[in-house]
ChimeraX commands (.cxc) that place a marker at each C-alpha (Angstrom):
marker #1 position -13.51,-23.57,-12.14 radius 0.5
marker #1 position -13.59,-20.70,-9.77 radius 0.5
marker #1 position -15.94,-17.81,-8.61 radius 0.5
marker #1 position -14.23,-14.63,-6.96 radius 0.5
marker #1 position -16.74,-12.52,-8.48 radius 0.5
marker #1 position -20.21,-13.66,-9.49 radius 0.5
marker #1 position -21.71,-16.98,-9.42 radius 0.5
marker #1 position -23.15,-18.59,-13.00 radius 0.5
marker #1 position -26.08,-20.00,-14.31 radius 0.5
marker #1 position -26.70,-23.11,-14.53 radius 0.5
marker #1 position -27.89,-22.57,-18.31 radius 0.5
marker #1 position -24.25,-20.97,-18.61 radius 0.5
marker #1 position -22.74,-23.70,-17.01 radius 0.5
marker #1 position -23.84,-26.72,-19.06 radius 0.5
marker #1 position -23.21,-24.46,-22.18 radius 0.5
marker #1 position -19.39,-23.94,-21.12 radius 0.5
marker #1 position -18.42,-27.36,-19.55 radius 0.5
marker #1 position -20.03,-29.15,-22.77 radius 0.5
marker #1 position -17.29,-27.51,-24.75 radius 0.5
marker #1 position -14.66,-28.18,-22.49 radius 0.5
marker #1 position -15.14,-31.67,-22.43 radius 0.5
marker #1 position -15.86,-31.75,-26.22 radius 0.5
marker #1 position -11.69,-30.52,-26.41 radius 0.5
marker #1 position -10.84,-33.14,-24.15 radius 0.5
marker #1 position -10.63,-31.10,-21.12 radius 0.5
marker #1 position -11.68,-32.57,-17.43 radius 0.5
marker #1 position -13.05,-30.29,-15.26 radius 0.5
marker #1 position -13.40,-29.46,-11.29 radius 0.5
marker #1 position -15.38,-27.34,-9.51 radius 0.5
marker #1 position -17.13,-27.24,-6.30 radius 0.5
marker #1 position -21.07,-25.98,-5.78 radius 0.5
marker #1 position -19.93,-22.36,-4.69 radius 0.5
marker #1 position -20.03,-21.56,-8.23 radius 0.5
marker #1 position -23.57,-21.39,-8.64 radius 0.5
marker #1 position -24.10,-19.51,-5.25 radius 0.5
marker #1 position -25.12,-15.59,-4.30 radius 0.5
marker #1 position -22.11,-13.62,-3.08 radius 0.5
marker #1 position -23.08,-11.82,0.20 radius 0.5
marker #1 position -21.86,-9.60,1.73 radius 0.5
marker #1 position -18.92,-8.70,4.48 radius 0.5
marker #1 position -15.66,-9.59,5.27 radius 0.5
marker #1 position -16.28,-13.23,6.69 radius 0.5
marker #1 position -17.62,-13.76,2.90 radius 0.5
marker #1 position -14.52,-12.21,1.41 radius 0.5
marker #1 position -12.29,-14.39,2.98 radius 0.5
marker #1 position -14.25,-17.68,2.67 radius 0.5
marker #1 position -13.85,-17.07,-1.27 radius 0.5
marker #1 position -10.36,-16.17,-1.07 radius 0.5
marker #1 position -10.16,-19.57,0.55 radius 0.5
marker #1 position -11.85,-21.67,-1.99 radius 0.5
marker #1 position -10.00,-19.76,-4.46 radius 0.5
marker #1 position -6.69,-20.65,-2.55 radius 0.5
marker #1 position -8.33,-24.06,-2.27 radius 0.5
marker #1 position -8.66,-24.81,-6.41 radius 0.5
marker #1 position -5.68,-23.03,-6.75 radius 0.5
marker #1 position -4.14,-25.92,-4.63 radius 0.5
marker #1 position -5.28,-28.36,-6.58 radius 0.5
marker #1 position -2.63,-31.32,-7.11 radius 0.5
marker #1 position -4.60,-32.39,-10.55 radius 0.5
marker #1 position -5.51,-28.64,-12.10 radius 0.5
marker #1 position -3.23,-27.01,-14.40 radius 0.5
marker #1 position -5.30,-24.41,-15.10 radius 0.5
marker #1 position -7.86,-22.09,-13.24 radius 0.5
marker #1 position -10.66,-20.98,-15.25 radius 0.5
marker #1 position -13.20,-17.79,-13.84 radius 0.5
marker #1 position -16.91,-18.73,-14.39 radius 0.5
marker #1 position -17.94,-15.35,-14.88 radius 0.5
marker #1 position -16.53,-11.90,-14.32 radius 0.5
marker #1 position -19.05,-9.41,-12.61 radius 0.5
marker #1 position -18.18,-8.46,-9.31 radius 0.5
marker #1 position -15.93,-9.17,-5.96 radius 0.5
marker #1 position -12.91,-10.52,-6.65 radius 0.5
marker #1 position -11.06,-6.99,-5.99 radius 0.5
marker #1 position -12.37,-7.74,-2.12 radius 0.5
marker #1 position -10.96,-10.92,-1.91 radius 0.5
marker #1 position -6.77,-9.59,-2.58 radius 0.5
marker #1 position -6.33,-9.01,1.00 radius 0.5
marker #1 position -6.78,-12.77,1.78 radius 0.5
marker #1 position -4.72,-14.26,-0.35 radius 0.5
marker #1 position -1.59,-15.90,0.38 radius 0.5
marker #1 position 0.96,-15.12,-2.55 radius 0.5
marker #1 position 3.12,-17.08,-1.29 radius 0.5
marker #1 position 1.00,-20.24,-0.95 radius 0.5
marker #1 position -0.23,-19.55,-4.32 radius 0.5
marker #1 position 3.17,-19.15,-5.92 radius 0.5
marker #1 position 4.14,-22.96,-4.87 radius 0.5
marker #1 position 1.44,-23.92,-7.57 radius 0.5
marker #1 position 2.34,-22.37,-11.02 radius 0.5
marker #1 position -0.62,-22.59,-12.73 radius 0.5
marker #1 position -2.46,-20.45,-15.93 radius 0.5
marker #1 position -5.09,-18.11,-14.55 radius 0.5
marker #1 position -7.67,-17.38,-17.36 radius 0.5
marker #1 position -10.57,-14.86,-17.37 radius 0.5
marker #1 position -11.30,-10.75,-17.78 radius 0.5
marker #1 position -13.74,-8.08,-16.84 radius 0.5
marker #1 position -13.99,-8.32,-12.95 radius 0.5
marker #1 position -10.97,-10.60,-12.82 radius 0.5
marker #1 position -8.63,-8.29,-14.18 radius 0.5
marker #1 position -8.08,-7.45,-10.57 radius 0.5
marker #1 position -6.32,-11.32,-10.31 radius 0.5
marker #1 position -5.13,-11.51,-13.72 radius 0.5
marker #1 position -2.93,-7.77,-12.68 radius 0.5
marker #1 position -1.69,-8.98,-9.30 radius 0.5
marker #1 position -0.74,-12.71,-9.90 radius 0.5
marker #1 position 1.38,-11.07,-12.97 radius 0.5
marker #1 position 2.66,-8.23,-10.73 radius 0.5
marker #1 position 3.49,-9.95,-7.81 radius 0.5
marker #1 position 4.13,-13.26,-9.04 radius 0.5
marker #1 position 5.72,-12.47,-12.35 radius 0.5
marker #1 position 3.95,-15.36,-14.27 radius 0.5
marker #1 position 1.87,-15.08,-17.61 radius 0.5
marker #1 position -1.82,-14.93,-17.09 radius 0.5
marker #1 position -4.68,-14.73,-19.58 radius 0.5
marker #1 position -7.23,-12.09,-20.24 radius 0.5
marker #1 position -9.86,-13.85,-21.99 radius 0.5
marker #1 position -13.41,-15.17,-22.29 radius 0.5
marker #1 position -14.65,-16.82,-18.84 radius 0.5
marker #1 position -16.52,-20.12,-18.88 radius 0.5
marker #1 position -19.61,-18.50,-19.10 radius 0.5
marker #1 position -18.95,-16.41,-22.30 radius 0.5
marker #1 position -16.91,-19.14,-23.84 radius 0.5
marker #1 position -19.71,-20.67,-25.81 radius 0.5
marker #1 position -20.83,-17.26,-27.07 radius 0.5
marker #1 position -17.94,-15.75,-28.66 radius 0.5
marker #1 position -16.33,-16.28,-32.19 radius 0.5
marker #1 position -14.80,-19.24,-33.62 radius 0.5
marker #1 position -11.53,-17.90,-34.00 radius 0.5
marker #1 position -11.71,-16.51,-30.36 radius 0.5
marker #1 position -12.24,-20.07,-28.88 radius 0.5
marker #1 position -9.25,-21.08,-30.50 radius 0.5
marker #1 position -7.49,-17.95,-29.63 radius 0.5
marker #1 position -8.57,-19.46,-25.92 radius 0.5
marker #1 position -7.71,-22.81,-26.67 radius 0.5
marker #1 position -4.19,-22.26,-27.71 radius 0.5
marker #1 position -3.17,-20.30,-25.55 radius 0.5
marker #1 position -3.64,-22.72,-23.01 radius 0.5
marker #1 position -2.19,-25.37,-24.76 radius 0.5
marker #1 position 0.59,-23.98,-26.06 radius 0.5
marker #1 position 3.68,-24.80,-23.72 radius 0.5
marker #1 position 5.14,-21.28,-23.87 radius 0.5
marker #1 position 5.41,-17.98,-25.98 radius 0.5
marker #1 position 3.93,-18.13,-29.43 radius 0.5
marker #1 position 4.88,-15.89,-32.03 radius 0.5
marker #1 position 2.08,-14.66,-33.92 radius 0.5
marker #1 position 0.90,-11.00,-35.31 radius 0.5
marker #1 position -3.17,-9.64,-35.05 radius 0.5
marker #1 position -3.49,-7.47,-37.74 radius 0.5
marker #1 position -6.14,-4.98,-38.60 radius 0.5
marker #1 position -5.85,-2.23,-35.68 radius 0.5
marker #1 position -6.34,1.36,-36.51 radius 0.5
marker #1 position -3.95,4.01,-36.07 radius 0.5
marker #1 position -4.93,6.77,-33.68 radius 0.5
marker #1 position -1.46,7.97,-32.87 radius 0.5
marker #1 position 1.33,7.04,-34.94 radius 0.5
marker #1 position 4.75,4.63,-34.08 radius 0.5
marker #1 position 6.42,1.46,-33.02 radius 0.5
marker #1 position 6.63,0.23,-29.65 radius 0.5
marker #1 position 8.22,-2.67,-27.79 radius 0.5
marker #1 position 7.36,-3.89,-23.84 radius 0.5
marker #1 position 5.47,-6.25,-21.80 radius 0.5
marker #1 position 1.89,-6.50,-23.16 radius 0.5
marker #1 position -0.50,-5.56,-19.37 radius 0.5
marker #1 position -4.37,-4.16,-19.00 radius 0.5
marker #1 position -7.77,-5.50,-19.17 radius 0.5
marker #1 position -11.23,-3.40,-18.11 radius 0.5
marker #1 position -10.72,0.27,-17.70 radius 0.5
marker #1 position -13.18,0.69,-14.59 radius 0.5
marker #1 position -11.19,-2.61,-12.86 radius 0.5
marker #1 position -8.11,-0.67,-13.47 radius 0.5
marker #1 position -8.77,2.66,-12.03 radius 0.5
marker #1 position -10.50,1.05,-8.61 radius 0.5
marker #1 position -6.92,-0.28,-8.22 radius 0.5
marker #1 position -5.43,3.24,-7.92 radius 0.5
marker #1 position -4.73,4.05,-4.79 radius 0.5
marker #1 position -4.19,0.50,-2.86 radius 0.5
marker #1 position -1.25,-1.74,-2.33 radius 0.5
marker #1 position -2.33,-3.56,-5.58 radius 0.5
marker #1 position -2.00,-0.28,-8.02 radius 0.5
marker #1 position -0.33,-1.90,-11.44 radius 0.5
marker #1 position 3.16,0.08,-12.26 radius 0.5
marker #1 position 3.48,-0.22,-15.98 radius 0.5
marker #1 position 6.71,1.77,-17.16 radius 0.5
marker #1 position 8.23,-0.06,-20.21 radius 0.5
marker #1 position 4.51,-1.77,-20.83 radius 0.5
marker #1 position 2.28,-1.23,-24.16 radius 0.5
marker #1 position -1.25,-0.95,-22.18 radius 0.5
marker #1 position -4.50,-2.35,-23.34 radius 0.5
marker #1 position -8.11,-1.49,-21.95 radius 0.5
marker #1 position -11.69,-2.66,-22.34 radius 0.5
marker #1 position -14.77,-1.57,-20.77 radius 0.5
marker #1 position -18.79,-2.06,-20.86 radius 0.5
marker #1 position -21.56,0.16,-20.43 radius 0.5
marker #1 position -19.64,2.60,-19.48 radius 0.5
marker #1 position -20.86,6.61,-20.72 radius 0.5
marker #1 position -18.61,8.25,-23.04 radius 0.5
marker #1 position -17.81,11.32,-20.61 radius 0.5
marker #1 position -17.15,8.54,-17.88 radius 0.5
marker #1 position -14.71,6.71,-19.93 radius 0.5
marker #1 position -13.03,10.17,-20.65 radius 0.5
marker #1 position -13.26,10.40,-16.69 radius 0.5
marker #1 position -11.08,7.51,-16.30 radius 0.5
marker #1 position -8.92,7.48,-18.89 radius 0.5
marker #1 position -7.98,11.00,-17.33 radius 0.5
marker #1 position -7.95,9.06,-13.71 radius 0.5
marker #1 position -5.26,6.71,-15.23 radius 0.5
marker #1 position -3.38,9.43,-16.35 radius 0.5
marker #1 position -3.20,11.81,-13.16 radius 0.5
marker #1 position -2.69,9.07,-10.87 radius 0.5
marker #1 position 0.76,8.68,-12.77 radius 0.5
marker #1 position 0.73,4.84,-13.38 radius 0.5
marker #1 position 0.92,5.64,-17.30 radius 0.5
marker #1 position 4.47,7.16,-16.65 radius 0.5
marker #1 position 6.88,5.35,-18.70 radius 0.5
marker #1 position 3.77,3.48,-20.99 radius 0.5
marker #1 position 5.44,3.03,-24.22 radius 0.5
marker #1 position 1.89,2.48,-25.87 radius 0.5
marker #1 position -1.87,2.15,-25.35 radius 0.5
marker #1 position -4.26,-0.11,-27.21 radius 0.5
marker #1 position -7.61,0.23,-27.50 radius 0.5
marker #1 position -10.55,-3.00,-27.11 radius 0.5
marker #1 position -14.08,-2.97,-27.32 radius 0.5
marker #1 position -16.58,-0.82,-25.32 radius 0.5
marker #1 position -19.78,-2.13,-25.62 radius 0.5
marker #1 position -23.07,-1.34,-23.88 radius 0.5
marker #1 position -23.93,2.66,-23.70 radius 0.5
marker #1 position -21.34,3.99,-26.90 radius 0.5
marker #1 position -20.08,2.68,-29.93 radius 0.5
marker #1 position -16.46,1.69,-29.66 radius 0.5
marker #1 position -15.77,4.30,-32.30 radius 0.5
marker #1 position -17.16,6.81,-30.37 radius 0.5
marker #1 position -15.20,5.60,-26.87 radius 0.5
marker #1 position -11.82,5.26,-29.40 radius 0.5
marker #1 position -12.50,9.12,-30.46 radius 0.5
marker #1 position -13.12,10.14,-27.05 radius 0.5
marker #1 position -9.82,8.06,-25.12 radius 0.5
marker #1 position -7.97,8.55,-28.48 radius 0.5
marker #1 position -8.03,12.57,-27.49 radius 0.5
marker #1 position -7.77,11.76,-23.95 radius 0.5
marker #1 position -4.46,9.86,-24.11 radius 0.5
marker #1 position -2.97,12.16,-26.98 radius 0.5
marker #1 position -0.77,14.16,-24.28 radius 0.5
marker #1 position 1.29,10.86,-23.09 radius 0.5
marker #1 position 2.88,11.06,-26.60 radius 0.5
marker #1 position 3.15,7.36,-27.42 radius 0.5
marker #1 position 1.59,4.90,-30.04 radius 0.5
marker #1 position -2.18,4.82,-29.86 radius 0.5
marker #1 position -4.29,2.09,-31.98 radius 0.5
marker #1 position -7.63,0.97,-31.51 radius 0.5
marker #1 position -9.89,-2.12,-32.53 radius 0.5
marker #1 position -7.53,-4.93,-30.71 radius 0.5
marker #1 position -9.96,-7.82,-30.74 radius 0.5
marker #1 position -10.74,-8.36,-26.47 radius 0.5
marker #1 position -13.43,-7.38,-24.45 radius 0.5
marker #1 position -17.18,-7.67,-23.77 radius 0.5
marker #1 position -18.19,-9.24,-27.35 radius 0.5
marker #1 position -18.10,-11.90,-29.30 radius 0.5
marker #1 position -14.38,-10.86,-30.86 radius 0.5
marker #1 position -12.50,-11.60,-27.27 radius 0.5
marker #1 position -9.41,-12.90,-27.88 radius 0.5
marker #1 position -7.03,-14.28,-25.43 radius 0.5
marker #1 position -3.89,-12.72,-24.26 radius 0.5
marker #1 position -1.04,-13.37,-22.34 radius 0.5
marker #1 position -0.65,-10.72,-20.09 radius 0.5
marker #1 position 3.38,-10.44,-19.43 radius 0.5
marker #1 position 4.50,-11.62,-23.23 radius 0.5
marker #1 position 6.42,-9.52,-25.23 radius 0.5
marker #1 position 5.05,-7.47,-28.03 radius 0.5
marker #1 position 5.53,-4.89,-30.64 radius 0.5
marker #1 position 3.52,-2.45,-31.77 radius 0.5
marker #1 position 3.68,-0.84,-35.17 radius 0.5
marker #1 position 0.59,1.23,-35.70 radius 0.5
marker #1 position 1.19,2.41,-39.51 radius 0.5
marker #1 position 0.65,-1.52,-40.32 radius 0.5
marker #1 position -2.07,-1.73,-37.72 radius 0.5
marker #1 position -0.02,-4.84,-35.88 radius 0.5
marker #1 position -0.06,-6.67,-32.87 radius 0.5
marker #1 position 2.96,-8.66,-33.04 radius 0.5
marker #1 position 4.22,-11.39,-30.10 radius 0.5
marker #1 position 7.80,-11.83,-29.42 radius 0.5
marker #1 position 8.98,-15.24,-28.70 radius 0.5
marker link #1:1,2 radius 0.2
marker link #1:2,3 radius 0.2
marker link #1:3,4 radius 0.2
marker link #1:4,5 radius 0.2
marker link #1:5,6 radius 0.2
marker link #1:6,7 radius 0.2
marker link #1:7,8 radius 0.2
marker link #1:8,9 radius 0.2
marker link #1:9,10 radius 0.2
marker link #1:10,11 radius 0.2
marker link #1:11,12 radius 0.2
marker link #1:12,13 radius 0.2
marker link #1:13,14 radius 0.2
marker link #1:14,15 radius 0.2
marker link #1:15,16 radius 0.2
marker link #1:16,17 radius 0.2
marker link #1:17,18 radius 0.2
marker link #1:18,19 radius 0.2
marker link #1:19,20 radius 0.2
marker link #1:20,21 radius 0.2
marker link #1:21,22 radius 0.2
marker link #1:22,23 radius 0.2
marker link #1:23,24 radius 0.2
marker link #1:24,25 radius 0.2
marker link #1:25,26 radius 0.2
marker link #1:26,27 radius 0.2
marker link #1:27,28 radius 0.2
marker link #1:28,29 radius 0.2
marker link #1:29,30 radius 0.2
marker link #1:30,31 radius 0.2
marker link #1:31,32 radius 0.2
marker link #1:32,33 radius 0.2
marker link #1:33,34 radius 0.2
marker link #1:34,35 radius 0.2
marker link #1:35,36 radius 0.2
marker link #1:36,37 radius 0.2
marker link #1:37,38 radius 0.2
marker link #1:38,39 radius 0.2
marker link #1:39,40 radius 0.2
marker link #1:40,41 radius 0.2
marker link #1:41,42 radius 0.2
marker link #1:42,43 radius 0.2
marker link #1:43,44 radius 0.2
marker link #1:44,45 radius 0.2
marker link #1:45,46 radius 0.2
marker link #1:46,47 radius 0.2
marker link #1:47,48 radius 0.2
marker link #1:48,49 radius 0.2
marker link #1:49,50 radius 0.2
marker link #1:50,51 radius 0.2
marker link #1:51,52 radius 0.2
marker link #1:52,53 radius 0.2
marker link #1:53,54 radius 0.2
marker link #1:54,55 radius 0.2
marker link #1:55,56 radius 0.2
marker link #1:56,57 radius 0.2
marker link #1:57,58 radius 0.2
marker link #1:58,59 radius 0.2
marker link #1:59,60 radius 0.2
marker link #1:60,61 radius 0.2
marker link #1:61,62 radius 0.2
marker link #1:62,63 radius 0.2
marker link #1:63,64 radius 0.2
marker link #1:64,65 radius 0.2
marker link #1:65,66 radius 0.2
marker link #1:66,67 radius 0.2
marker link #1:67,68 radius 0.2
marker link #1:68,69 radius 0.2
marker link #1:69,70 radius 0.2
marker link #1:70,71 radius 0.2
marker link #1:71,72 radius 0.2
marker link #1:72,73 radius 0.2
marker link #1:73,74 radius 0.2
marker link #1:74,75 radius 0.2
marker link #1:75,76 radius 0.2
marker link #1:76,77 radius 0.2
marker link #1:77,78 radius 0.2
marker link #1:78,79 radius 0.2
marker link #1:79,80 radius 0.2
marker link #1:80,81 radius 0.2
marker link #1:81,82 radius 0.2
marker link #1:82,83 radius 0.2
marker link #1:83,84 radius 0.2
marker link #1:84,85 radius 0.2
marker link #1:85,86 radius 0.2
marker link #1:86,87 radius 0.2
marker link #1:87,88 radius 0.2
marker link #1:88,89 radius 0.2
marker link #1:89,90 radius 0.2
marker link #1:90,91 radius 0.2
marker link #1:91,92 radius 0.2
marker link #1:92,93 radius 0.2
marker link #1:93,94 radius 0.2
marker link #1:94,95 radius 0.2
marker link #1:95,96 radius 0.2
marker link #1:96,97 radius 0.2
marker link #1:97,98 radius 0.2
marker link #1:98,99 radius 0.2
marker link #1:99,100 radius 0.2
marker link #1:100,101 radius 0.2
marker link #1:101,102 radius 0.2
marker link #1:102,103 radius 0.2
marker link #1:103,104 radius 0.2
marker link #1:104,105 radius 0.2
marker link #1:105,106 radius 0.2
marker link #1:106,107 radius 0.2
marker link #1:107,108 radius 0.2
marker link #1:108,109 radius 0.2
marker link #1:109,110 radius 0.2
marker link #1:110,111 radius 0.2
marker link #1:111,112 radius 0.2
marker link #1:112,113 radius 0.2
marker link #1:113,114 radius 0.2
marker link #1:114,115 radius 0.2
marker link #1:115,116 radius 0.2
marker link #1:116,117 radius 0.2
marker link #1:117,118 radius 0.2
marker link #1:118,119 radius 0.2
marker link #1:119,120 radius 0.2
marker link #1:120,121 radius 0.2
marker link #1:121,122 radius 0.2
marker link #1:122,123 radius 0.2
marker link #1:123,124 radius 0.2
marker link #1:124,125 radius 0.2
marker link #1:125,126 radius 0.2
marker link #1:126,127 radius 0.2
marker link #1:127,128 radius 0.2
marker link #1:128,129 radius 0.2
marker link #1:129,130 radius 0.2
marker link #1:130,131 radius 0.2
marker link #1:131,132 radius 0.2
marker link #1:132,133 radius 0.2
marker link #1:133,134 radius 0.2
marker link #1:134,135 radius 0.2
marker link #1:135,136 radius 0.2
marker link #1:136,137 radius 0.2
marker link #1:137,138 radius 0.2
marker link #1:138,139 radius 0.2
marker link #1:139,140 radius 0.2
marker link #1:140,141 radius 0.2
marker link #1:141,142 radius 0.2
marker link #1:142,143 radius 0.2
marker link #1:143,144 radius 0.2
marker link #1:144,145 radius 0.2
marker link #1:145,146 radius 0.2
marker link #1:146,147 radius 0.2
marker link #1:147,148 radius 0.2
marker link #1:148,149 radius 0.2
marker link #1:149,150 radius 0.2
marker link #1:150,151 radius 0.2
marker link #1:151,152 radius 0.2
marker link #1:152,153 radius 0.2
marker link #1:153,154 radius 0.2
marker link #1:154,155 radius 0.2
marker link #1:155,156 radius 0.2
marker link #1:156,157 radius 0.2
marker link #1:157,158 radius 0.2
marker link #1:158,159 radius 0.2
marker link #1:159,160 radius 0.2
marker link #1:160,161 radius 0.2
marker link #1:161,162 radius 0.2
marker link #1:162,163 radius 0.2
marker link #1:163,164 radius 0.2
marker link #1:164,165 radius 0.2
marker link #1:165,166 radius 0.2
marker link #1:166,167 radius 0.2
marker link #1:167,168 radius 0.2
marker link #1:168,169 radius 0.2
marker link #1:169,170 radius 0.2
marker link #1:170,171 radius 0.2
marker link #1:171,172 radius 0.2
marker link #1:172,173 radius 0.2
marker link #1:173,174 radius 0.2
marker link #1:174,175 radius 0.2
marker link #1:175,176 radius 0.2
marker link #1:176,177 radius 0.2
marker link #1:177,178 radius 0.2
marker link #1:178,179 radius 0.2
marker link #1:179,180 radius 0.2
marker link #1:180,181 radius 0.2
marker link #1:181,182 radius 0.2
marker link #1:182,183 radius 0.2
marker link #1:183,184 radius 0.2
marker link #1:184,185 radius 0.2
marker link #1:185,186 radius 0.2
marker link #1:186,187 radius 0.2
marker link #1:187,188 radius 0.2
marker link #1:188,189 radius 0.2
marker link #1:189,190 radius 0.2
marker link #1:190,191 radius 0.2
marker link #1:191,192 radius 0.2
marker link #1:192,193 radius 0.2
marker link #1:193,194 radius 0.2
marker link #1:194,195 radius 0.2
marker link #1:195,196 radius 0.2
marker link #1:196,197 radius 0.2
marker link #1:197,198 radius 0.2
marker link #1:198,199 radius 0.2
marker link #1:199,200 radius 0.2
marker link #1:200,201 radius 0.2
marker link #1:201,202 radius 0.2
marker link #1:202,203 radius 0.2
marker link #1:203,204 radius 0.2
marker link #1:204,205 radius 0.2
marker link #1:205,206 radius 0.2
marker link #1:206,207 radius 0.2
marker link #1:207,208 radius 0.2
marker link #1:208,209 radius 0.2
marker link #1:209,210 radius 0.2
marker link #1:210,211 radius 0.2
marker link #1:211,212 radius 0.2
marker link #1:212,213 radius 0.2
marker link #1:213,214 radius 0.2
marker link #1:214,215 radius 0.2
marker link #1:215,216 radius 0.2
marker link #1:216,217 radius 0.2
marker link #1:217,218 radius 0.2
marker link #1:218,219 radius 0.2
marker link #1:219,220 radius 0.2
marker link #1:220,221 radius 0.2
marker link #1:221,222 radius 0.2
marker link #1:222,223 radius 0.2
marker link #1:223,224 radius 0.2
marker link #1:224,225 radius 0.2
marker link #1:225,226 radius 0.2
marker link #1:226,227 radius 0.2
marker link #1:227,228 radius 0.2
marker link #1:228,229 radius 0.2
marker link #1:229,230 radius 0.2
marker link #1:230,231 radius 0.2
marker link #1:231,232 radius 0.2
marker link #1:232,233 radius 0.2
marker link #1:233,234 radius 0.2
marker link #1:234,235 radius 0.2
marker link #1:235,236 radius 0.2
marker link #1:236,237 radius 0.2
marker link #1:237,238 radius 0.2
marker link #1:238,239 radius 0.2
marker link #1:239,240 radius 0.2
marker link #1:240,241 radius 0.2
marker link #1:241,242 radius 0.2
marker link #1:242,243 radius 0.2
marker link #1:243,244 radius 0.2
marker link #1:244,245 radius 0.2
marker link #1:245,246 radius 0.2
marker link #1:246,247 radius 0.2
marker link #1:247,248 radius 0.2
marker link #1:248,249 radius 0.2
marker link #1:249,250 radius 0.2
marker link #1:250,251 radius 0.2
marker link #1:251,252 radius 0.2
marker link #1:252,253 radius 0.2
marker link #1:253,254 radius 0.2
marker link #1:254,255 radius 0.2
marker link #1:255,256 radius 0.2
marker link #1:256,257 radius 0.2
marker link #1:257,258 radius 0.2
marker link #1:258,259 radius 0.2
marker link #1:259,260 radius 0.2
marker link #1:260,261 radius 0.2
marker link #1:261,262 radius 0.2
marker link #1:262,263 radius 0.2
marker link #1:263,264 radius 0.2
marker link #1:264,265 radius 0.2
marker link #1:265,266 radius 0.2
marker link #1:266,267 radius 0.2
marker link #1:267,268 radius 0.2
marker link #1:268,269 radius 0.2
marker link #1:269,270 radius 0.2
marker link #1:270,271 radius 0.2
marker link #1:271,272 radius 0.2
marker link #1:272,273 radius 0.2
marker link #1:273,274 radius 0.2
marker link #1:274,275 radius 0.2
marker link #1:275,276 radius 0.2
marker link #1:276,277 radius 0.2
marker link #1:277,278 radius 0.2
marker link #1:278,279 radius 0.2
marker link #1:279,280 radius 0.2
view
């Protein structure tokens, strides 16, 4: 268990490890979890450390965010990739840690996991703790189809599934850790964000040119301020001029519905059957 963004509860805590250990997982953590971030650079690098630290771990074969929230973008400088990349391990978590799941994939190549966080784990959907718990135990790509997406823009598209939360994404523009995404089907999340400030974004994405080459966007929950029918409407105009695939209602984000996926698999996208399918 890790915290490169916010601490968690202890409420939240007992909630998530109970369910770990009721799947027969064993867990490992260290007290930072439940403590205040503060603030500077001497901070930043301490929790770039302990990240480094669990990362290290000779018994963990998995690394498992706490909660999303805020920091972990701070902590990239610090990290050793190459330090990290000596222990292959499956990196799960979203929202805040989109930053990590985007760079270890980038960088590193590897498969990581956009999906619930220890502390939303007990609060989401049956079928999206299985979702969770599958993915982690399955020993490589698994071919399976999510149905029921909605067609905004119409066609079939093939690449390397990327994204996670919109307002993650676009603080990313700009730096050495900026995604590149040509031959990628994109999908983005967000929460409380304003419907003119998603439209602000997605339009951020698109002038920055890191949606060059996108062979298809998909669309998540946005929960808090809007309805996501509202926030589909309003990014389903936005990204109309990129000319690709556009669907909506892919089953990820802030809400109970938060499926895991591997970031890096293979998928197709065929919006006329409103599919999600994974390529093994």
């Amino acid at each position: 268990m890790v915290a490169p963004a916010s601490p968690i509860s202890r409420e939240s805590w007992e909630k998530g490890v109970s369910l770990l250990k009721d799947w027969g997982f064993r867990v490992i953590w260290g007290p930072e979890i439940f403590k205040p971030c503060t603030w500077g650079a001497e901070n930043d690098r301490k929790r770039a450390r302990l990240f480094q630290e669990a990362w290290g771990h000779p018994e963990a074969k998995a690394v498992l965010g706490v909660r999303g929230g805020y920091g972990s973008l701070k902590i990239l400088p610090y990290l050793d990739l190459h330090l990290l990349a000596r222990h292959p391990k499956r990196l799960v978590g979203f929202s805040d840690l989109t930053n990590l799941l985007l760079i270890l994939q980038k960088r590193l190549r590897w498969v990581t996991f956009h999906g619930p966080t220890l502390a939303q784990l007990p609060e989401v959907t049956s079928e999206a703790r299985e979702s969770w718990r599958k993915w982690l135990t399955t020993p490589g790509p698994s071919p399976e189809t999510i149905t029921g997406l909605v067609e905004l823009h119409p066609g079939v598209a093939e690449g390397t599934l990327v994204g996670g939360n919109l307002t993650t994404i676009c603080h990313l523009l700009g730096t050495p850790y900026a995604p590149r995404w040509r031959g990628s089907l994109l999908f983005l999340e967000d929460h409380n964000e304003a419907l003119y400030r998603l439209d602000r974004l997605a339009h951020h994405l698109m002038f920055s040119g890191i949606l060059q080459g996108v062979r298809g966007i998909l669309l998540g929950s946005f929960t808090g301020e809007v309805s996501s029918r509202h926030a589909h409407e309003v990014l389903g105009l936005a990204f109309a001029p990129l000319g690709v695939p556009v669907a909506a209602g892919l089953p990820v984000g802030h809400q109970p519905a938060n499926h895991t996926l591997p970031l890096g698999a293979r998928v197709r996208l065929d919006t006329a059957r409103g599919t999600l399918s994974f390529l093994a």
